[in-house]
C-alpha positions as CSV (number, residue, x, y, z in Angstrom):
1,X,0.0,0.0,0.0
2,X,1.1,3.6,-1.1
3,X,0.9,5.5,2.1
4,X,0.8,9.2,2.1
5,X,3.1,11.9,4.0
6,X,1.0,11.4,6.6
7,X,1.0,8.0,7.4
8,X,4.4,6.0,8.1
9,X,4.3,2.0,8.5
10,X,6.4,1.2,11.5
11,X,8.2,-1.7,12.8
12,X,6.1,-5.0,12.9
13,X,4.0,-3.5,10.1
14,X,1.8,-1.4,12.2
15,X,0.6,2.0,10.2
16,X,0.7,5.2,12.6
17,X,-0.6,8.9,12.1
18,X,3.9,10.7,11.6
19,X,4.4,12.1,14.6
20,X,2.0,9.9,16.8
21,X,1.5,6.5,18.4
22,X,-1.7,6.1,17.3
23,X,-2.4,4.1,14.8
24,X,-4.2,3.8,11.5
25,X,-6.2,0.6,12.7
26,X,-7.8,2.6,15.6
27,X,-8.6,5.2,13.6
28,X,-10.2,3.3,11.2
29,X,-12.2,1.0,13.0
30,X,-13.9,3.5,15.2
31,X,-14.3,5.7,11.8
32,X,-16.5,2.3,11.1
33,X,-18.1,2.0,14.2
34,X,-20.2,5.1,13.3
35,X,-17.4,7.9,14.9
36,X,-17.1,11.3,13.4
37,X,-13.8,12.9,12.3
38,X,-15.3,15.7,15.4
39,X,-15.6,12.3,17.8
40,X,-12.6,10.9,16.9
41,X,-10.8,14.5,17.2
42,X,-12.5,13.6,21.1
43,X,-11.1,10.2,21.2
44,X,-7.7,11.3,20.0
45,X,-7.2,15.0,21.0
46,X,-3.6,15.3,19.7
47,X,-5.0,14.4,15.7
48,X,-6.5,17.5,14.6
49,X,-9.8,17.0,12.7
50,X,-8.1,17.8,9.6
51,X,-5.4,15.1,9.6
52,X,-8.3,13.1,10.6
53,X,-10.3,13.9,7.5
54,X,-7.2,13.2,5.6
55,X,-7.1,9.5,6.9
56,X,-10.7,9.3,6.3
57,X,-9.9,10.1,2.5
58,X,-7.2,7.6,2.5
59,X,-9.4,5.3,3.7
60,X,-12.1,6.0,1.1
61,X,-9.7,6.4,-1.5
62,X,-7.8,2.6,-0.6
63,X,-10.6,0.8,1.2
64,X,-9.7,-2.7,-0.1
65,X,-6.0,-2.4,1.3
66,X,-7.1,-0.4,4.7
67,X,-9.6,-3.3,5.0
68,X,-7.1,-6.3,4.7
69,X,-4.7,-4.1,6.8
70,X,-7.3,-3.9,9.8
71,X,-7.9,-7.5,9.2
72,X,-4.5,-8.5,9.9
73,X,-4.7,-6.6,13.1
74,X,-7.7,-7.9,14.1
75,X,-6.3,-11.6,13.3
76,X,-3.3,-10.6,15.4
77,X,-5.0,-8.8,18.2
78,X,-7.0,-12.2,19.0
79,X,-4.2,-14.5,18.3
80,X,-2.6,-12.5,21.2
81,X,-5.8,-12.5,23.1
82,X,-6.1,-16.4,22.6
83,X,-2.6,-17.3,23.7
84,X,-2.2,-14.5,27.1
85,X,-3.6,-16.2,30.1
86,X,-6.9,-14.4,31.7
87,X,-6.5,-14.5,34.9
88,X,-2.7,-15.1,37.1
89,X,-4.2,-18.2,39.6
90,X,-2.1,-16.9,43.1
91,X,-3.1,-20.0,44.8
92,X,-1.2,-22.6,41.9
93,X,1.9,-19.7,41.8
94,X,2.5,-20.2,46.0
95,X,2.2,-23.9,45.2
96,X,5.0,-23.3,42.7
97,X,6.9,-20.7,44.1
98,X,6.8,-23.3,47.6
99,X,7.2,-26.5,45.7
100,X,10.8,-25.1,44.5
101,X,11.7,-24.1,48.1
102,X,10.8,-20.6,48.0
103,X,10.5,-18.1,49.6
104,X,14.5,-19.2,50.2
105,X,16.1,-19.1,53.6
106,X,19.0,-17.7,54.5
């Protein structure tokens, strides 16, 4: 994908706003969630509306590619979620932690 002065590709293949953290995923799905370039100036104070408008174009302009993009974070985001345990069970860590002789004595 052709990205514009506006948007730089990153390390790991994310797509941020230059200058910013944020990223073109975010934007983009909350853009399809029904949010305004005015509510997602709310969401994301430091993008001015403008740049936001910009991305919206992009978007519009290269919907096919921004889709698949999103996609892949999506796939991503719940191949993380799948594989990152829920909940850290304190009881089975003591047992561990106590199994292997901790906490150690001096």
């Amino acid at each position: 994908m052709n990205l514009p002065d506006f948007l730089v590709e990153v390390p790991l293949g994310d797509i941020r706003m230059r200058g910013s953290r944020i990223s073109l995923y975010h934007v983009i799905s909350l853009y399809k969630e029904g949010y305004s370039p005015e509510r997602l100036h709310e969401e994301y104070p430091t993008l001015s509306v403008e740049l936001i408008q910009k991305v919206i174009g992009f978007y519009l302009e290269n919907w096919a590619e921004v889709d698949a993009y999103v996609a892949r974070c999506e796939a991503e985001l719940a191949r993380l979620e799948a594989t990152t345990p829920r909940v850290l069970n304190w009881e089975e860590m003591r047992r561990k932690m106590e199994a292997q002789g901790w906490p150690k004595k001096p």
